[in-house]
TORDO-489291 format. One record per residue (C-alpha): chain; x, y, z. Coordinates in pm, 1 decimal, decimal comma, padded with zeros to 6 digits. Layout:
<zagus>
@chain: A | px: X | py: Y | pz: Z
...
</zagus>
This chain:
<zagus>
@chain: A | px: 00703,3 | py: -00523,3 | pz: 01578,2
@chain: A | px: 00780,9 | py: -00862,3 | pz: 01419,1
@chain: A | px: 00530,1 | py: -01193,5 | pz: 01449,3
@chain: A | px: 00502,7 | py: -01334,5 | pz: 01780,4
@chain: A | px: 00653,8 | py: -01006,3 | pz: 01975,9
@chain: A | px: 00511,2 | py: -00799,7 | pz: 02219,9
@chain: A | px: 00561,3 | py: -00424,8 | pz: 02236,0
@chain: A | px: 00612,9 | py: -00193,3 | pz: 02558,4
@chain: A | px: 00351,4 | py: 00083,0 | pz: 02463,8
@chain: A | px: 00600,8 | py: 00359,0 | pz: 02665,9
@chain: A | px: 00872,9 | py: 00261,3 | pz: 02428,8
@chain: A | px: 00932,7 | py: 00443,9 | pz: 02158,4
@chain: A | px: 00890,2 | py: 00267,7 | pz: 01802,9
@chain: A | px: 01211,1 | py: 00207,5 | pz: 01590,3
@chain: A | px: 01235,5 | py: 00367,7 | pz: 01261,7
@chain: A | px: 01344,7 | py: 00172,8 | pz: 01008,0
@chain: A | px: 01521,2 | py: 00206,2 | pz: 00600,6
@chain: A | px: 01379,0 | py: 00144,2 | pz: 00281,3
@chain: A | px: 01461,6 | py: -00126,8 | pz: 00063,5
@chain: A | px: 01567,7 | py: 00234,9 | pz: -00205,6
@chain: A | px: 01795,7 | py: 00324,0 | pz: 00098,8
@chain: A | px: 01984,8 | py: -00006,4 | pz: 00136,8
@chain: A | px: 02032,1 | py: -00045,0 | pz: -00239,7
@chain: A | px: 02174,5 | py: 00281,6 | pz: -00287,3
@chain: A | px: 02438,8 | py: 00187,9 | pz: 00003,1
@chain: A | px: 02509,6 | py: -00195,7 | pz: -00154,6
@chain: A | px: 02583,3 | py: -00004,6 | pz: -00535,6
@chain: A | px: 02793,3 | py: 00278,8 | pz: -00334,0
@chain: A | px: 03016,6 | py: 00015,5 | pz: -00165,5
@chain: A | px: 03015,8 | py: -00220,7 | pz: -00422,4
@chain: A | px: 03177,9 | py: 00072,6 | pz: -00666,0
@chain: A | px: 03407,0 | py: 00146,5 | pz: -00438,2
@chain: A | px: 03529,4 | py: -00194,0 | pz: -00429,9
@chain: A | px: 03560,2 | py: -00226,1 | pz: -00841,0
@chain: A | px: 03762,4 | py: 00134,2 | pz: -00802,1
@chain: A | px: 03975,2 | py: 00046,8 | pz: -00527,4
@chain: A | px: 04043,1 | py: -00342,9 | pz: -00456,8
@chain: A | px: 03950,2 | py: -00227,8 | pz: -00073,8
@chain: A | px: 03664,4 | py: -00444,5 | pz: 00073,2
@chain: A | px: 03453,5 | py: -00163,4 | pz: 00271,0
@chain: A | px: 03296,9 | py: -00255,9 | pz: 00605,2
@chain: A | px: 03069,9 | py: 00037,9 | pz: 00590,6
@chain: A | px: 02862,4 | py: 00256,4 | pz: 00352,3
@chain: A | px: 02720,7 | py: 00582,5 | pz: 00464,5
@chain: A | px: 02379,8 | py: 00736,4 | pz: 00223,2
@chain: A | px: 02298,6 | py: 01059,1 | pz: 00188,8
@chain: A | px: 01897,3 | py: 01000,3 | pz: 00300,3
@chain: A | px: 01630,1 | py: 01182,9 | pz: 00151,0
@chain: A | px: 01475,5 | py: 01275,3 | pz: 00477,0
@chain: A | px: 01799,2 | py: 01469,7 | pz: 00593,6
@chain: A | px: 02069,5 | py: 01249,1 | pz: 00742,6
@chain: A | px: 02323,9 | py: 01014,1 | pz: 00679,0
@chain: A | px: 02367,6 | py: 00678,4 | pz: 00758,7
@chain: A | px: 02612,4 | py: 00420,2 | pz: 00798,3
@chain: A | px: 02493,8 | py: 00022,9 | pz: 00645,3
@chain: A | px: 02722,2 | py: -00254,2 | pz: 00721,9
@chain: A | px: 02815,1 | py: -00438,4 | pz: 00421,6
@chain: A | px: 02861,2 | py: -00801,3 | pz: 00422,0
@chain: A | px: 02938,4 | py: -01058,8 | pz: 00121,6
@chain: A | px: 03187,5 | py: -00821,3 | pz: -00001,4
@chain: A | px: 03400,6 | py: -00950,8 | pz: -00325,5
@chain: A | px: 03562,1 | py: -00864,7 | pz: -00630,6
@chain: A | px: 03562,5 | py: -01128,9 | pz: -00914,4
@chain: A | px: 03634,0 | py: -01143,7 | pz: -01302,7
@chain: A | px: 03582,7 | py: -00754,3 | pz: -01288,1
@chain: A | px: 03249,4 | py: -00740,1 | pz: -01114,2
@chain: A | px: 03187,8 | py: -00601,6 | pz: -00756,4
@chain: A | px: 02967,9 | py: -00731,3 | pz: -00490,8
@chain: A | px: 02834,8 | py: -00586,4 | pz: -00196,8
@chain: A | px: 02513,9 | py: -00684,2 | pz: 00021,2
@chain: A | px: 02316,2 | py: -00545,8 | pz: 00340,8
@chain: A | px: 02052,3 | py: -00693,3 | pz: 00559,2
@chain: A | px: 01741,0 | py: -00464,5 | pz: 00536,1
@chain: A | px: 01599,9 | py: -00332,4 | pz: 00898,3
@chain: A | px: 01267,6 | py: -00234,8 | pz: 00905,0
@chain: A | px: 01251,3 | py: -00103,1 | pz: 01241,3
@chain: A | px: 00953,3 | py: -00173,1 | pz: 01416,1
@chain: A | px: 00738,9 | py: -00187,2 | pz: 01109,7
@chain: A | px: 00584,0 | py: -00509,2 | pz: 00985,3
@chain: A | px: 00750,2 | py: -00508,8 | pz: 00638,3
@chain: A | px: 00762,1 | py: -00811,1 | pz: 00437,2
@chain: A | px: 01131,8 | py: -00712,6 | pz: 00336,8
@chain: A | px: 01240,2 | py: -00722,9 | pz: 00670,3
@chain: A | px: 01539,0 | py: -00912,3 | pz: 00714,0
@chain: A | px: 01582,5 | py: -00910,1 | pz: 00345,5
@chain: A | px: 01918,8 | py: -00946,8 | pz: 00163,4
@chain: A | px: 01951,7 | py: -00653,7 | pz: -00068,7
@chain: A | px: 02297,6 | py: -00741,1 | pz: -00319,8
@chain: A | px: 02461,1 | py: -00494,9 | pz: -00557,5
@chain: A | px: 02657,5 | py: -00626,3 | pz: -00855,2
@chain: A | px: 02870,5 | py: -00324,9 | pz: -01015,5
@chain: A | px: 03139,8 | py: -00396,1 | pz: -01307,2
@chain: A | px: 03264,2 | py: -00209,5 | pz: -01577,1
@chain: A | px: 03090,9 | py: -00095,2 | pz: -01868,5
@chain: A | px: 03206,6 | py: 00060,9 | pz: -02235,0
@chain: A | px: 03007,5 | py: 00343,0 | pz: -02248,5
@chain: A | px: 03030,1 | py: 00645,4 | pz: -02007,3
@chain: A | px: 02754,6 | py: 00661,1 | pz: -01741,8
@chain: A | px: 02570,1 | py: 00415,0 | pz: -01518,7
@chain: A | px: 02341,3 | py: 00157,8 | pz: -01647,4
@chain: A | px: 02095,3 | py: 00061,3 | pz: -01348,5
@chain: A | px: 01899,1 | py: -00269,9 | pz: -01393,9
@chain: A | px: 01756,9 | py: -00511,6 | pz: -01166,1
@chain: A | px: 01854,6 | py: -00893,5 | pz: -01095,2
@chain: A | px: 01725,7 | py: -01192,4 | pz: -00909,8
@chain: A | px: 01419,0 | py: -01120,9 | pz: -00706,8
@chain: A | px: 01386,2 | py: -00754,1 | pz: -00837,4
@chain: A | px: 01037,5 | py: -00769,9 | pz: -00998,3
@chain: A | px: 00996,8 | py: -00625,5 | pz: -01380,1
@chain: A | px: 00700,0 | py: -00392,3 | pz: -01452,5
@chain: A | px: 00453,8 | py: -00567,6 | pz: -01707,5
@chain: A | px: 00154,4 | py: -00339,8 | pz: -01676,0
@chain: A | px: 00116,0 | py: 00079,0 | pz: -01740,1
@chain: A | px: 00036,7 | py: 00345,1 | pz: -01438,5
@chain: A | px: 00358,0 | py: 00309,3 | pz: -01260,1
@chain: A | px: 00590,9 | py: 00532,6 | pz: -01208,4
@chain: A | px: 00825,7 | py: 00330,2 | pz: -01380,1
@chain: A | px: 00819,5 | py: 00226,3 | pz: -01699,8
@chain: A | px: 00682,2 | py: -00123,9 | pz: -01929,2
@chain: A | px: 00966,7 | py: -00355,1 | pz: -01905,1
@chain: A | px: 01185,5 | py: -00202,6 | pz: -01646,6
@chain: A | px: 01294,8 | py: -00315,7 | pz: -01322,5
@chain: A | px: 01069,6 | py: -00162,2 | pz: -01028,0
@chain: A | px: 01338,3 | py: -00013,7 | pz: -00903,2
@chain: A | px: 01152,7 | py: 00325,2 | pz: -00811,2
@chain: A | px: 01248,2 | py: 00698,6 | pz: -00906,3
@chain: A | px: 01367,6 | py: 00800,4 | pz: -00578,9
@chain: A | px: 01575,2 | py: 00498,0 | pz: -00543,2
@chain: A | px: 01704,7 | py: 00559,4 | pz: -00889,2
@chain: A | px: 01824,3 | py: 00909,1 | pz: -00849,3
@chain: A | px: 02001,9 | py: 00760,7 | pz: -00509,5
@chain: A | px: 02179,3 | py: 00465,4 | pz: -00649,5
@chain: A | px: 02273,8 | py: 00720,1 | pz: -00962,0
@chain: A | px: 02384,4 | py: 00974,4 | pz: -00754,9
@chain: A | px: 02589,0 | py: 00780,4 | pz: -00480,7
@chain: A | px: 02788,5 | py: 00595,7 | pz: -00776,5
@chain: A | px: 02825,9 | py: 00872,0 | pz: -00976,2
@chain: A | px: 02965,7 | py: 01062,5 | pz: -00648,1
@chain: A | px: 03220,8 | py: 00774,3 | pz: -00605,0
@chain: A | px: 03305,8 | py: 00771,2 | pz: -00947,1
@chain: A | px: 03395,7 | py: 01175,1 | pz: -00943,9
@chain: A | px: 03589,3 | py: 01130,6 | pz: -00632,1
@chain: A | px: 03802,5 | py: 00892,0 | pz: -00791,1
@chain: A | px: 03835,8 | py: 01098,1 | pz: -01134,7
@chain: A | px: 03752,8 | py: 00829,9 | pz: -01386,9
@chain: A | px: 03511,0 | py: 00873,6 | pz: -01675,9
@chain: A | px: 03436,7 | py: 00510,9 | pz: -01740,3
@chain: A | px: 03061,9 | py: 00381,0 | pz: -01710,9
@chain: A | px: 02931,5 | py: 00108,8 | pz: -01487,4
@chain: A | px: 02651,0 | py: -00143,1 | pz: -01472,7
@chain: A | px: 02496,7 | py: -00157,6 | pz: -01179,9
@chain: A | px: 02248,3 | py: -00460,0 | pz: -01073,8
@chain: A | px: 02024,2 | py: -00496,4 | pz: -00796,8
@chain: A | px: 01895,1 | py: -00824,0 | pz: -00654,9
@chain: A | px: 01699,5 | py: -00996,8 | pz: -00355,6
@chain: A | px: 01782,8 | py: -01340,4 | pz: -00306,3
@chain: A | px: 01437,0 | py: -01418,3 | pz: -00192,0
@chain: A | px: 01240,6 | py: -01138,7 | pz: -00335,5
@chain: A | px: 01039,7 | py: -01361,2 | pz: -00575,6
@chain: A | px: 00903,8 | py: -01507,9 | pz: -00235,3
@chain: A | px: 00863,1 | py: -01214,9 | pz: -00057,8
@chain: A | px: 00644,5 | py: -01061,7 | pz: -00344,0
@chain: A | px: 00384,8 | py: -01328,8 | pz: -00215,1
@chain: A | px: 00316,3 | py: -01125,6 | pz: 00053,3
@chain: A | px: 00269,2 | py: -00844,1 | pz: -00107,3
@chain: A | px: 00035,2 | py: -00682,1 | pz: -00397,8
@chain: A | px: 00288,6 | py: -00642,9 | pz: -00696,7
@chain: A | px: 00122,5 | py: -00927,9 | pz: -00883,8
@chain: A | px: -00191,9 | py: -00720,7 | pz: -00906,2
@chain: A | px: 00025,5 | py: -00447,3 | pz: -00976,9
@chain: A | px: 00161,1 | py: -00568,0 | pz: -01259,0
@chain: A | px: 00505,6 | py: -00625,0 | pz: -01082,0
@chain: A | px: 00621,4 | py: -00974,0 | pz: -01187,2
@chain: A | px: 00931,5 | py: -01203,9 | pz: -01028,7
@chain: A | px: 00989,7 | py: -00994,8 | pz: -00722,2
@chain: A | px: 00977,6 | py: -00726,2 | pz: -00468,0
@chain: A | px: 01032,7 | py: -00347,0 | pz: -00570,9
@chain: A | px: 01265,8 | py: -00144,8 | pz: -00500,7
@chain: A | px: 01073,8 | py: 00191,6 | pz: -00279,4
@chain: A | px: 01128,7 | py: 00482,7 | pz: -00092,8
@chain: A | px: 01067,4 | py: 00826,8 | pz: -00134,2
@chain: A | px: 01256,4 | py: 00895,7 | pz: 00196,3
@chain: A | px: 01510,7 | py: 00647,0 | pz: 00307,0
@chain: A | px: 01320,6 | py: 00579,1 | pz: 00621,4
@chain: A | px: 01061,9 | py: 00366,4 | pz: 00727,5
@chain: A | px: 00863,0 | py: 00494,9 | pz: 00976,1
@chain: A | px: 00656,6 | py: 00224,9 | pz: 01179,9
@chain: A | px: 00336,2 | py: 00158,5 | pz: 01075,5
@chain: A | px: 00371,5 | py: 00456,9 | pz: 00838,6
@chain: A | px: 00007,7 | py: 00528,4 | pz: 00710,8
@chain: A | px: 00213,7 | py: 00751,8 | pz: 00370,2
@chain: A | px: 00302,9 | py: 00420,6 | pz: 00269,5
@chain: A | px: -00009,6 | py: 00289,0 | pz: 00268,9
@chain: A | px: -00157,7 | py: 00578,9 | pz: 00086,9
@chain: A | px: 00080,5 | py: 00547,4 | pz: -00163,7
@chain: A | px: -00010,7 | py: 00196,6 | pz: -00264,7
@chain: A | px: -00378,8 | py: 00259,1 | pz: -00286,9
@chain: A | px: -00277,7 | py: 00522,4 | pz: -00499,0
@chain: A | px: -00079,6 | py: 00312,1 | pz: -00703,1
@chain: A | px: -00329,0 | py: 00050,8 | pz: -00762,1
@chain: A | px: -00606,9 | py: 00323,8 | pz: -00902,6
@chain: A | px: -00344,4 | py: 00480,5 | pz: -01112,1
@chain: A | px: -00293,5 | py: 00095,8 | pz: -01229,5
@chain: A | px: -00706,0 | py: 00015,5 | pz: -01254,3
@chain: A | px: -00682,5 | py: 00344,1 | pz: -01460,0
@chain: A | px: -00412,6 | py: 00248,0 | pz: -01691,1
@chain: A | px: -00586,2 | py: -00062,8 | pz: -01791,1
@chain: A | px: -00893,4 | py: 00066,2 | pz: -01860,4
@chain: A | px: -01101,1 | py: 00065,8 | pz: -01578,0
@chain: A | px: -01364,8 | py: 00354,6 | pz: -01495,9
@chain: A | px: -01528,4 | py: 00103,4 | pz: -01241,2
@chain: A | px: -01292,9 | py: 00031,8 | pz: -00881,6
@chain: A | px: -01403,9 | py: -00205,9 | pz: -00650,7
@chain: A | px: -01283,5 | py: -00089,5 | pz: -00300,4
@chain: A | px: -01201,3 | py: -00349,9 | pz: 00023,8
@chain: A | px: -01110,2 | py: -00353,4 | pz: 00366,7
@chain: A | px: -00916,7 | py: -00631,5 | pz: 00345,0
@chain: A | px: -00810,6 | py: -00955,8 | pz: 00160,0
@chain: A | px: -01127,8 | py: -01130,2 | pz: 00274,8
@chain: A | px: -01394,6 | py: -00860,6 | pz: 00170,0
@chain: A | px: -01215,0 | py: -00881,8 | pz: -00141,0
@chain: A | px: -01267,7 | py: -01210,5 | pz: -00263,7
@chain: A | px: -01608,1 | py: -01193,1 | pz: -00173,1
@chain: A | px: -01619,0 | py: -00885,8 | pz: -00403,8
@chain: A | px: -01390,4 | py: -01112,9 | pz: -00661,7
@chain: A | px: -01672,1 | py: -01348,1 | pz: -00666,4
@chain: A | px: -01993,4 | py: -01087,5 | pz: -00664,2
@chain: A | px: -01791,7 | py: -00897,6 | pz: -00983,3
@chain: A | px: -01670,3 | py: -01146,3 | pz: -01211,4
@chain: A | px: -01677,9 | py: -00940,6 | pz: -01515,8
@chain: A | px: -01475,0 | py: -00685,6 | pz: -01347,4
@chain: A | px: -01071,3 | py: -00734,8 | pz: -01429,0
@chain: A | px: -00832,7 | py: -00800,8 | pz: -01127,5
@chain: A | px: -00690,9 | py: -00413,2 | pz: -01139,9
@chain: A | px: -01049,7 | py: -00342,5 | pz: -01035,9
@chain: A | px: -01026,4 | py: -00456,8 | pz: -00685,2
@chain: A | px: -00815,1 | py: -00203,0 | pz: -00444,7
@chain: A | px: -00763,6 | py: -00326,8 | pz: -00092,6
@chain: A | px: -00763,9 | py: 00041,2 | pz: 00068,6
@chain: A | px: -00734,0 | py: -00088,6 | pz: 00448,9
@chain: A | px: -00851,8 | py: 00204,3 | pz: 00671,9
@chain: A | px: -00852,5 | py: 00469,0 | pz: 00442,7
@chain: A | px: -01204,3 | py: 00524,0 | pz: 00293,2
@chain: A | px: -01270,8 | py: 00899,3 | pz: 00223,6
@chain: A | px: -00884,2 | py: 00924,8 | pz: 00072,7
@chain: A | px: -00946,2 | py: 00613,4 | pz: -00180,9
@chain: A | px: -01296,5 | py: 00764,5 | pz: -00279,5
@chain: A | px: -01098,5 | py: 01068,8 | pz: -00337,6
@chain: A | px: -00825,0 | py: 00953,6 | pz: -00557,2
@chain: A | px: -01042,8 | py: 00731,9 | pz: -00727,9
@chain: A | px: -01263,1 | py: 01007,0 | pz: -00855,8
@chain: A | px: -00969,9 | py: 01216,2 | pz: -00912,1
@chain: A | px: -00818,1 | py: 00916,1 | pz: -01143,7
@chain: A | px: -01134,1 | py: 00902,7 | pz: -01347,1
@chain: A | px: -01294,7 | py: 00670,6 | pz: -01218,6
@chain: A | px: -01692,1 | py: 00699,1 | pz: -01251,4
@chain: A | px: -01836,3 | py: 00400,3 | pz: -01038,7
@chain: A | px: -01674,8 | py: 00328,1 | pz: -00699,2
@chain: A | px: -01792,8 | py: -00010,7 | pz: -00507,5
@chain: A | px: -01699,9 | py: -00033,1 | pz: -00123,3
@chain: A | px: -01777,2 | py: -00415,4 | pz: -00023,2
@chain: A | px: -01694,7 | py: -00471,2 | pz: 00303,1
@chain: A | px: -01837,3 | py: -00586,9 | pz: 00673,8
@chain: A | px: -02017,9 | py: -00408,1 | pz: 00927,5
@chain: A | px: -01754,7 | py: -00345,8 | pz: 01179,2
@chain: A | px: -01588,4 | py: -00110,3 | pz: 00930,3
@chain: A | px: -01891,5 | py: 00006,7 | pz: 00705,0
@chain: A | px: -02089,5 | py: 00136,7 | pz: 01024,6
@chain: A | px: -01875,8 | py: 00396,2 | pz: 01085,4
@chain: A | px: -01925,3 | py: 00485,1 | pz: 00714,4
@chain: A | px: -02230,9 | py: 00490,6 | pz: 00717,8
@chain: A | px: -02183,5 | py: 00733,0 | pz: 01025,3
@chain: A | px: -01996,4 | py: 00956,9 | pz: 00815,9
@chain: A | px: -01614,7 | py: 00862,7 | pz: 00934,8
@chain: A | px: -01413,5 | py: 00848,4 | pz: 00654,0
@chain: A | px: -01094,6 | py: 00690,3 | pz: 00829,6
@chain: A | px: -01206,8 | py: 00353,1 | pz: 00962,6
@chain: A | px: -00960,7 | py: 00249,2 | pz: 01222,5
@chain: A | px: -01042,4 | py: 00131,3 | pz: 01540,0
@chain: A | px: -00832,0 | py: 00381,6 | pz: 01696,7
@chain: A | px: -00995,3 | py: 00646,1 | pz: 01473,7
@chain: A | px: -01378,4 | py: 00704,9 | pz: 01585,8
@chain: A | px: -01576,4 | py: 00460,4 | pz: 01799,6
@chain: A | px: -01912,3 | py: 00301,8 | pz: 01639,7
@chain: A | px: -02186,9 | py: 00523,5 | pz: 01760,9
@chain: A | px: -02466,7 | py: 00270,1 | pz: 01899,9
@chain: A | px: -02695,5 | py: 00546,8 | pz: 01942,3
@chain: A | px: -02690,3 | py: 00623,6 | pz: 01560,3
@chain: A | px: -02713,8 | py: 00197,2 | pz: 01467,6
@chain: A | px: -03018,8 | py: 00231,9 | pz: 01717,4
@chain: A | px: -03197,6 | py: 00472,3 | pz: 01592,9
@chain: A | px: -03113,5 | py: 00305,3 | pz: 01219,3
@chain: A | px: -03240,8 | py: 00018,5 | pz: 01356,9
@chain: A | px: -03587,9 | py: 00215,0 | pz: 01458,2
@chain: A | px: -03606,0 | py: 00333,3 | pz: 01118,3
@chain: A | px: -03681,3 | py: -00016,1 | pz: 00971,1
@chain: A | px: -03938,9 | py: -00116,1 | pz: 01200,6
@chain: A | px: -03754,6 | py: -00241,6 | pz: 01524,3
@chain: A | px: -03925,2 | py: -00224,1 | pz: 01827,2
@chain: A | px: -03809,7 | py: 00026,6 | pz: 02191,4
@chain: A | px: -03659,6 | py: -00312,4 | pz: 02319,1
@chain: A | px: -03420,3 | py: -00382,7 | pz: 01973,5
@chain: A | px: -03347,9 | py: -00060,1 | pz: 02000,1
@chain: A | px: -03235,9 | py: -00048,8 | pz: 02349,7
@chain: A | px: -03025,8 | py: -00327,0 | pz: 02317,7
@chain: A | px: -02834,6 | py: -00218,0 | pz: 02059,2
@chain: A | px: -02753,3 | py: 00072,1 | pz: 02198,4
@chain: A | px: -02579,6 | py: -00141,2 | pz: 02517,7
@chain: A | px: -02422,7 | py: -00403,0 | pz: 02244,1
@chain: A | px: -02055,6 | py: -00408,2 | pz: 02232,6
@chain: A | px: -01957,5 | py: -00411,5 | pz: 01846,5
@chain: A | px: -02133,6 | py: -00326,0 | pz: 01520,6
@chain: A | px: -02102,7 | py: -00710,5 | pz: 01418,8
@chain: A | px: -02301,5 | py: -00781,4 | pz: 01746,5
@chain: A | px: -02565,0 | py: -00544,6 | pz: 01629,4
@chain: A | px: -02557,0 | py: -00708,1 | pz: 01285,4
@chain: A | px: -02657,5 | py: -01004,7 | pz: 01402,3
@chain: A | px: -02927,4 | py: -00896,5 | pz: 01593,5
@chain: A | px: -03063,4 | py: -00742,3 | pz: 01324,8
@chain: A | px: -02998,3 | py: -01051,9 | pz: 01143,5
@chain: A | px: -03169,6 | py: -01246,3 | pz: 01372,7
@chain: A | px: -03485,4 | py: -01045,6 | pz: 01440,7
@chain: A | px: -03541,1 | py: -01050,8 | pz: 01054,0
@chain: A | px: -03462,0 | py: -00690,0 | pz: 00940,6
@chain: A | px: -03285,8 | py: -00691,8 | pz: 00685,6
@chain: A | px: -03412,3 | py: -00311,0 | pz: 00565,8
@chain: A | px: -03158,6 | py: -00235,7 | pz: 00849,3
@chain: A | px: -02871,3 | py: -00334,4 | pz: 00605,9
@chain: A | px: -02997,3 | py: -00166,6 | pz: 00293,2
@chain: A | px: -03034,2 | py: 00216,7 | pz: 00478,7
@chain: A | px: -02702,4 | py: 00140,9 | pz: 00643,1
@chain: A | px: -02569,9 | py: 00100,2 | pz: 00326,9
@chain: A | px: -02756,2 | py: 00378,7 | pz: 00163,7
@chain: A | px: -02653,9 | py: 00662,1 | pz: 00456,5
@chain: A | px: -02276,2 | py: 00492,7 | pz: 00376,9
@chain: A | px: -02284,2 | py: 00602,6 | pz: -00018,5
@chain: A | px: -02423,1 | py: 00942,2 | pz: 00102,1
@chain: A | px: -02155,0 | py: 00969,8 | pz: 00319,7
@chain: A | px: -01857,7 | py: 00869,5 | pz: 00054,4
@chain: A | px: -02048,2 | py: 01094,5 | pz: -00232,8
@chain: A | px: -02057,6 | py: 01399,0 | pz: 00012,7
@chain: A | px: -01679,8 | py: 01341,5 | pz: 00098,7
@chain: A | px: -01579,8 | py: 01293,1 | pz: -00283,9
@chain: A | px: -01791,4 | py: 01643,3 | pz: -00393,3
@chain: A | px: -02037,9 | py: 01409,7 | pz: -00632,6
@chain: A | px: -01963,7 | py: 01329,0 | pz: -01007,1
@chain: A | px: -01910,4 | py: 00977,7 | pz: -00917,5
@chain: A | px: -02189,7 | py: 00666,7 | pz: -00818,9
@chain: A | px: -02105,4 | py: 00490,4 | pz: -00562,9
@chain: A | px: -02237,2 | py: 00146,4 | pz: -00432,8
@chain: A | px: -02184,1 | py: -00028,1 | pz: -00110,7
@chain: A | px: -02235,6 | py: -00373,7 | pz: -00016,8
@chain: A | px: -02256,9 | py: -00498,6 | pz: 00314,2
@chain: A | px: -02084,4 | py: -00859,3 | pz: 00378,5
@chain: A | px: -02111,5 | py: -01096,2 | pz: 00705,0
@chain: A | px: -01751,7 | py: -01284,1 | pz: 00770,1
@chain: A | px: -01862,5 | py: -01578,4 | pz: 00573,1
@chain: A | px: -01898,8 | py: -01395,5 | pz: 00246,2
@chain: A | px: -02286,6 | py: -01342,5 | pz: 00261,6
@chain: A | px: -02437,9 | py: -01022,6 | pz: 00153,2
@chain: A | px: -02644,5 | py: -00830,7 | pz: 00363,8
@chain: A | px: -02749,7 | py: -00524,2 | pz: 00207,2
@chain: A | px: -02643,3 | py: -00310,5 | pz: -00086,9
@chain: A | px: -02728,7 | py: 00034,3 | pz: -00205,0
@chain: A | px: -02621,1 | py: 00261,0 | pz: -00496,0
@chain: A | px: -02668,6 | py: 00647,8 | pz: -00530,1
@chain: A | px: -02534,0 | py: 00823,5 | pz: -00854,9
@chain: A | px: -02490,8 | py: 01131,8 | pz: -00836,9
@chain: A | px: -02336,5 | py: 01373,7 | pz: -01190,0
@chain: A | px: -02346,7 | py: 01735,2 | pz: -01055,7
@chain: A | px: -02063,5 | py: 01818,4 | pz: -00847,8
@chain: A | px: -02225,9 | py: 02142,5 | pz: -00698,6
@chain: A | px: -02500,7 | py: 01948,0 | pz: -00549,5
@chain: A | px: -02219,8 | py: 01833,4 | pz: -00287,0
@chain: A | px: -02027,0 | py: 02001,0 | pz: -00041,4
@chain: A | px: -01666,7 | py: 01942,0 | pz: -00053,4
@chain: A | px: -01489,5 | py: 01856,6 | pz: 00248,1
@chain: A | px: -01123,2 | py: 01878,4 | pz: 00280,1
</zagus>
C-alpha cells in the first residue's frame, strides 16, 4: 500500500523484491552487456526464496569500457522507503581476476562496528553480496573468460531516501543499504522488522552500551532522548510492536539495563503481560486497568467507568484527572514484571510511562540478577 491508497481487504497483498534482489539483476545484465555489446531487455535472478525472476532493465549502455544497467525497485504492497527506487549497476573491466564489489552514489558506507558488514565498506549486505558475486561470476563462466570485473552499485536518490530510514543511527552514512536475505519482500513483513531491532542492539553493543533504551515509536523516543541525555544515540532502539522479542535480544546481546519509555495505549497491554503490542494482537483488558485502578485508591464509580472506557489513553486521563497518579507507577511496575518474567531475569528493567505531549506519568524499575528466580517463556 503506497500513501494516499486504499486497500480491498479480500485482495490479496502483492509481494514485492529487495533492493539485494534488484542489484544482483542490474550487475548480471550490466556484465552481460561489457561481454557481449548486446543491450539486454531482461535479467532473470536466481532468488533466495526459490524462484526466478525476470527485472526489466532500463538505461542500458556501454561507454569507454564500462557497462550500465538500471531497474526500478517494486516493493509490492509494502510501505518501503525504496519503493520506486532506481537501483544502477556500473560493471567494467578490471586487471586482476575476480570481482571487486563496491558501492557508488547513494549506497551508504558503514562507519560504526556490529554490522554484518564491515568498517568502511559499502552496506551492501552478505546475502546481496553472495548474489551479485554469484550471478556475475555465472555470466562470466558462461562466456569462458578469466578476466576480473568491478562492479558498482548506486541509488540515485539513496542519500535522500536514507532520511527515512534509521541508517544514520546505524552508523550507515550517505545512503540506503543494500538488504535481503530472501529476494522478496513480503508486505508488511514483521522478519524485517525484527531484523532491524536486532541490528540496532548488536550496534548499541558494539559501541559500548550495556544500557538500551527501548521505544514505540519516533515520538516516545525523543522524549526518552531528552529524559537520558547521558545515554549515546546507539542507546535508543525504536522496537515498534515487538516488546518481549527486543527484551530478549537485548539481554541476549549483553545488555544489563533495559528502559521501555513509551505511552499508555501500548504499555497497558505490557503491563497486562502481552509481549507483542499491536492493535491487532491482544485487546486492552479494562477489567485488569480497573481493578489497577482500585488498587490505588479509586473509588466503585472510577472503577466502573473504566471498565466501559474505550481506550487505555481514555483511562489515562481519567486517572489523570481524578489525581491518581499511584495508578501510573503500579502500571508501570506490573509492566517490568512482565518484561523480566519474559526475558528469564539477569537483566533490570525500567519503564516509564509518557502522555502524547512528552510528560511522564509514572516510572518503575525492578532488578532482578538470578535467572532461576524467573520462568522462561518461549
Amino acid at each position: 500500500m503506497k500513501s494516499g491508497e486504499k486497500t480491498d481487504p479480500d485482495k490479496p497483498m502483492r509481494s514485492g523484491f529487495t533492493t539485494g534482489a534488484c542489484a544482483t539483476a542490474v550487475a548480471k545484465g550490466a556484465t552481460q552487456l561489457l561481454l557481449t555489446g548486446i543491450t539486454p531487455a531482461q535479467s532473470v535472478v536466481s532468488l533466495p526464496a526459490g524462484f526466478d525472476h525476470s527485472f526489466e532493465l532500463i538505461e542500458q549502455e556501454l561507454t569507454d569500457g564500462v557497462a550500465t544497467c538500471a531497474t526500478i525497485k517494486d516493493a509490492g504492497d509494502d510501505p518501503d522507503a525504496t519503493h520506486l527506487a532506481k537501483i544502477i549497476a556500473h560493471v567494467s573491466w578490471r586487471d586482476e581476476p575476480g570481482i571487486d564489489l563496491d558501492g557508488g552514489i547513494g549506497v551508504g558506507r558503514v562507519t560504526k562496528p556490529g554490522l554484518p558488514v564491515p568498517v568502511g565498506e559499502a552496506a551492501i549486505n552478505p546475502v546481496p553480496r553472495r548474489m551479485i558475486t554469484e550471478a556475475v561470476t555465472q555470466v562470466l563462466a558462461e562466456h569462458g573468460t578469466a578476466r576480473g570485473v568491478r562492479v558498482v552499485i548506486s541509488v540515485p536518490d539513496g542519500e535522500e531516501i536514507a532520511k527515512k530510514t534509521l541508517n544514520s543511527r546505524l552508523g550507515i552514512l550517505g545512503g540506503i543499504s543494500i538488504l535481503g536475505t530472501r529476494g522478496v519482500v513480503v508486505p508488511f513483513s514483521t522478519s524485517a522488522y525484527r531484523a532491524s531491532v536486532v541490528q540496532a542492539i548488536s550496534v548499541a553493543q558494539a559501541s559500548g552500551c550495556d544500557h538500551i533504551v527501548l521505544t514505540t515509536g519516533g515520538s516516545s523516543e525523543k522524549y526518552a532522548m531528552k529524559m537520558m541525555p547521558e545515554l549515546p544515540e546507539e542507546a535508543f532502539i525504536q522496537m515498534g510492536d515487538f516488546v518481549g522479542f527486543a527484551i530478549k535480544h537485548g539481554k541476549r546481546l549483553g545488555m544489563k539495563r533495559i528502559s521501555l519509555v513509551g505511552m499508555p495505549g501500548k504499555f497497558a497491554k505490557v503491563a497486562q503481560g502481552v509481549m507483542m503490542v499491536h492493535s491487532k494482537s491482544a485487546p486492552v483488558d479494562f477489567g485488569f486497568l480497573a481493578s489497577v485502578a482500585r488498587e490505588t485508591g479509586a473509588g466503585d464509580e472510577l472503577a466502573q467507568a473504566i471498565e466501559e472506557a474505550n481506550t487505555a489513553t481514555q483511562v489515562a486521563d481519567m486517572m489523570t484527572e481524578a489525581g491518581y497518579l499511584p495508578y501510573f507507577e503500579k502500571l508501570c511496575t506490573y509492566a517490568c514484571q512482565h518484561c523480566l518474567e519474559h526475558a528469564g531475569g539477569g537483566i533490570t528493567v525500567e519503564v516509564v510511562l509518557v502522555t502524547m505531549k512528552g510528560m511522564e506519568l509514572g516510572r518503575a524499575e525492578i532488578s532482578e540478577l538470578e535467572d532461576s528466580n524467573w520462568s522462561k517463556e518461549s
